[in-house]
N, C-alpha and C positions, 0 to 999 in steps of 0.2 A: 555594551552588547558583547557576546559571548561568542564566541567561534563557531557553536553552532548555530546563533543564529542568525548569523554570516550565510553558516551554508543554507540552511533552509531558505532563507531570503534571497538568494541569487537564483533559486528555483522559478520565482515569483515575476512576473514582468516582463520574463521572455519569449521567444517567439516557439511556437508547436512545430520539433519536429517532422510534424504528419503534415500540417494544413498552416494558413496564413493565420491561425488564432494567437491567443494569448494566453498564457498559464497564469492562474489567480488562486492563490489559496482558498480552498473551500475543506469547511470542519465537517468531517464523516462519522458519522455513529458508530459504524460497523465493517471493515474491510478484511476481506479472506485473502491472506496470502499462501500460494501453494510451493514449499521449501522439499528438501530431496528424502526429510526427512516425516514430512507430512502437513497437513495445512495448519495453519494461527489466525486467530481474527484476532486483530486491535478494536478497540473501543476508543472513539473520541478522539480521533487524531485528524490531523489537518495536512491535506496531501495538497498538489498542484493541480489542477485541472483546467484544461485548455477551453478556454468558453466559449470555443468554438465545433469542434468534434469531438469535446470529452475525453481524451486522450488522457491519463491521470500519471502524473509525475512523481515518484516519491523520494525523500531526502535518505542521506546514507545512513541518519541517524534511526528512521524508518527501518532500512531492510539490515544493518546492524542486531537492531532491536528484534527483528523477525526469527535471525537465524541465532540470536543469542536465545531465545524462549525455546527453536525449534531443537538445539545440541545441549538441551537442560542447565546453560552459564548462566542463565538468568528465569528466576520463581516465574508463572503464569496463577493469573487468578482460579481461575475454573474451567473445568475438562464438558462439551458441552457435545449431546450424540451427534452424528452428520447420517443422515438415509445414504445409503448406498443402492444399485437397481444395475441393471442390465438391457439395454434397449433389444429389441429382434433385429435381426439384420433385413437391411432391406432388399427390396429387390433385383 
């Protein structure tokens, strides 16, 4: 077993910050994260999620990985549009 997945594994089995749940690893398709520099989606990664109020936990090799794609240190697959909009203000 490897260092990381040391740490990703101490992620796993422990108790939610938020609520009396449990954090269990669950594989994600798709997750947007929003860095200083602009948003990243991963494909196919496996975060913590507390099976109780969904709370989602992620490892440093995770938000490493984010802001190495978002400061151009590390290649991304493909540049994909995001819609942008303006709501009215409300009353």
């Amino acid at each position: 077993m490897t260092s990381t997945d040391i740490t990703k594994n101490a992620l796993y089995g422990q108790l939610c910050e938020h609520c009396d749940g449990t954090v269990r690893p669950k594989k994600i398709d798709r997750e947007a994260f929003k860095h200083k520099k602009g948003f990243i989606i991963l494909e196919g990664i496996t975060v913590g999620v507390c099976d109780t109020c969904g709370m989602r936990y992620y490892s440093a090799e995770i938000l490493h990985a984010v802001h190495d794609i978002a400061t151009g240190a590390k290649p991304f697959d493909r540049i994909e549009k995001i819609p942008v909009s303006h709501l009215p203000e409300g009353p």
